[in-house]
mmCIF file of the C-alpha atoms, coordinates in Angstrom:
data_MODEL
# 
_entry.id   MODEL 
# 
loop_
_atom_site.group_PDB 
_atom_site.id 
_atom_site.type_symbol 
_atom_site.label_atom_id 
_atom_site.label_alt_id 
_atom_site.label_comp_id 
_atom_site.label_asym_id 
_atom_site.label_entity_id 
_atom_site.label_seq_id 
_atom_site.pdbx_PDB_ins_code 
_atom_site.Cartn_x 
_atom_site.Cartn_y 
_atom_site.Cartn_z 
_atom_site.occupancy 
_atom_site.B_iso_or_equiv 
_atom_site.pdbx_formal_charge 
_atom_site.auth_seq_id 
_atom_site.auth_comp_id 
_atom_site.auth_asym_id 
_atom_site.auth_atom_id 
_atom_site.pdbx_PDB_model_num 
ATOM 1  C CA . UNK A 1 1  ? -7.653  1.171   -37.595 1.00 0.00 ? 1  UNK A CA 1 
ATOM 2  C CA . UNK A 1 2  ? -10.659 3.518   -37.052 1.00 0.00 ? 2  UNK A CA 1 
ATOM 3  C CA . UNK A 1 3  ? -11.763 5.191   -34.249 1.00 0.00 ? 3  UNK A CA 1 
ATOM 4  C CA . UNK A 1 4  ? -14.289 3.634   -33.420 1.00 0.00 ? 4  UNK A CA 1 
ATOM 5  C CA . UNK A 1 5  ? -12.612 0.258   -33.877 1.00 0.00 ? 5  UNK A CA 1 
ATOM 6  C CA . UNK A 1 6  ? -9.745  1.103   -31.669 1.00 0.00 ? 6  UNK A CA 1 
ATOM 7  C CA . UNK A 1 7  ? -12.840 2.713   -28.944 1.00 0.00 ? 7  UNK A CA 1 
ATOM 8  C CA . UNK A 1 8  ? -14.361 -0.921  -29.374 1.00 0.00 ? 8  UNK A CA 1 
ATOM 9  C CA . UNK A 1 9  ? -10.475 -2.633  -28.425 1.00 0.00 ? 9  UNK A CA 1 
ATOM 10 C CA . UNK A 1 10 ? -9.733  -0.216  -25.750 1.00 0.00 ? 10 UNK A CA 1 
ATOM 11 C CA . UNK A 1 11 ? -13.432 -1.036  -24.010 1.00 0.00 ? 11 UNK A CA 1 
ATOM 12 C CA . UNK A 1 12 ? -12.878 -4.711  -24.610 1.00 0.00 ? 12 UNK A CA 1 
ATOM 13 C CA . UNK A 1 13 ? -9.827  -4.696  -23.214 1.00 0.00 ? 13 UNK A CA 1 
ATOM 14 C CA . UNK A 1 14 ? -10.526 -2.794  -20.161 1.00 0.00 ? 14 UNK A CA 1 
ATOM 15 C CA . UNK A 1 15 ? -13.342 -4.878  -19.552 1.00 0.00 ? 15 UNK A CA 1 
ATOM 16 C CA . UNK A 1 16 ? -11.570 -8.496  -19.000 1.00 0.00 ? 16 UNK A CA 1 
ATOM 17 C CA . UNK A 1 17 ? -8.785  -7.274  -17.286 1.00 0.00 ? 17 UNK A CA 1 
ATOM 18 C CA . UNK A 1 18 ? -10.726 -8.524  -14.079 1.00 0.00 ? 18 UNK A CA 1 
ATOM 19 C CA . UNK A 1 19 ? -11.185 -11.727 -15.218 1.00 0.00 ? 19 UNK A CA 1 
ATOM 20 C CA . UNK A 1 20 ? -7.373  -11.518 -15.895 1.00 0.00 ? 20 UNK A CA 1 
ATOM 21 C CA . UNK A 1 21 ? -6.701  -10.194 -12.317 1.00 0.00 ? 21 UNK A CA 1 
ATOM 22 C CA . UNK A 1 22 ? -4.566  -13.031 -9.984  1.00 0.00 ? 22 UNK A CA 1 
ATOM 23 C CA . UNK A 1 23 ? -6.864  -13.560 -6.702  1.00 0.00 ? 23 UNK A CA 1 
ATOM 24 C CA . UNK A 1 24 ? -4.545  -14.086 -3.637  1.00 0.00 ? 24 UNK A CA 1 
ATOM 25 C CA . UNK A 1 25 ? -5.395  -14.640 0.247   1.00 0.00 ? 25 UNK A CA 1 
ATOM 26 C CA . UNK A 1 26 ? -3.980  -12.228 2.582   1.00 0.00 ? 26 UNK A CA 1 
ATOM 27 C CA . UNK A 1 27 ? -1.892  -13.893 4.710   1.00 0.00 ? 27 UNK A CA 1 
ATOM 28 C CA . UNK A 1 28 ? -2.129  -13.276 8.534   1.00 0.00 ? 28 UNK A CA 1 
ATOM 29 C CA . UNK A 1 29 ? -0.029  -10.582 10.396  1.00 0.00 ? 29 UNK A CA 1 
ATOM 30 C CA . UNK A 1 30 ? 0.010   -10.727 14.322  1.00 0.00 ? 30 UNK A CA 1 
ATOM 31 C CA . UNK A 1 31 ? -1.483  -7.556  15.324  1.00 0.00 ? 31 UNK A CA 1 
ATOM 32 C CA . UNK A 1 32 ? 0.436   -7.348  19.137  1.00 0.00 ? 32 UNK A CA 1 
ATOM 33 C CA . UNK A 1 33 ? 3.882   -7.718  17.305  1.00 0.00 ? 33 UNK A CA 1 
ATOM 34 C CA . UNK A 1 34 ? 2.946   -5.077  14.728  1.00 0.00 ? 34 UNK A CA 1 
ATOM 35 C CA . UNK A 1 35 ? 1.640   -2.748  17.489  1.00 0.00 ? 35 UNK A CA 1 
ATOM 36 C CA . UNK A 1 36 ? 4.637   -2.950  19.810  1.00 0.00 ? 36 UNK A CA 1 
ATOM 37 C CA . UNK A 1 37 ? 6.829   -1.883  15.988  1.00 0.00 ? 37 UNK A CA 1 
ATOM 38 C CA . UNK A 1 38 ? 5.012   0.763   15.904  1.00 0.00 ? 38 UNK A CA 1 
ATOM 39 C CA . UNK A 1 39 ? 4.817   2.183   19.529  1.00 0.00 ? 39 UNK A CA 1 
ATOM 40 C CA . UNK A 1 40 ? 8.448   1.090   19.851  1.00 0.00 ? 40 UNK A CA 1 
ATOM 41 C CA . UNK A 1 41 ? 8.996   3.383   16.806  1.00 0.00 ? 41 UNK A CA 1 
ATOM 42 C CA . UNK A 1 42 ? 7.766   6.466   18.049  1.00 0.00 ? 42 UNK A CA 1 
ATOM 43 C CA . UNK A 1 43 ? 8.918   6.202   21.121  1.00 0.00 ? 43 UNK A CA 1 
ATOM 44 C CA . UNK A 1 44 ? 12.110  5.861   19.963  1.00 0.00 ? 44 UNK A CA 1 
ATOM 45 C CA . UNK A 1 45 ? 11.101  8.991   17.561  1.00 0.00 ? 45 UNK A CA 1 
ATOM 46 C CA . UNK A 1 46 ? 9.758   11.251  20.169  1.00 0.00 ? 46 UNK A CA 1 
ATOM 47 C CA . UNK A 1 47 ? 13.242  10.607  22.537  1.00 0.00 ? 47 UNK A CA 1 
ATOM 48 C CA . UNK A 1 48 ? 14.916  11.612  19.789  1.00 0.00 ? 48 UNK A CA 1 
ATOM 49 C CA . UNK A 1 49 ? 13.342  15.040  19.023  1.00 0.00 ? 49 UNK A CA 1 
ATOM 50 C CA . UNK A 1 50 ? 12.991  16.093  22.589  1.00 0.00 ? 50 UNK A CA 1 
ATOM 51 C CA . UNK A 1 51 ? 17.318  14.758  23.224  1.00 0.00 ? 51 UNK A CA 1 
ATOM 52 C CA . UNK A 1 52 ? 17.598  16.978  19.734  1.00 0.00 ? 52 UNK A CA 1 
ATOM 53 C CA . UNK A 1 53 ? 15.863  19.625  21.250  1.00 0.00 ? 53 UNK A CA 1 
ATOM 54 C CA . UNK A 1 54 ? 17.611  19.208  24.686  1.00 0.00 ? 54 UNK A CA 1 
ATOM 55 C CA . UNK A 1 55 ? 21.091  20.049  22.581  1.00 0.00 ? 55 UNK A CA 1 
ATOM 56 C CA . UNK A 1 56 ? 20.080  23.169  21.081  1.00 0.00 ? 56 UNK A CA 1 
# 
């Protein structure tokens, strides 16, 4: 295969892959529940440091 022919491939290919791509709906996340993760989280991350820092 020649350059150019394997150029031509390589530009076909790249250009279908987004009809190939698989469309899928997000599906819903509760925001309040993720929020209190979160804050719980680094709440528990800042007790922590300062109990780590409270040793030393």
């Amino acid at each position: 295969m020649n350059r150019t022919a394997s150029f031509a491939a390589l530009l076909l290919a790249i250009t279908a892959l987004p009809a190939l791509a698989l469309t899928t709906t997000p599906s819903p996340v509760p925001e309040p529940a993720t929020i209190a993760l979160v804050g719980g989280g680094l709440a528990a991350a800042i007790l922590y440091s300062r109990r780590k820092r409270g040793q030393k």
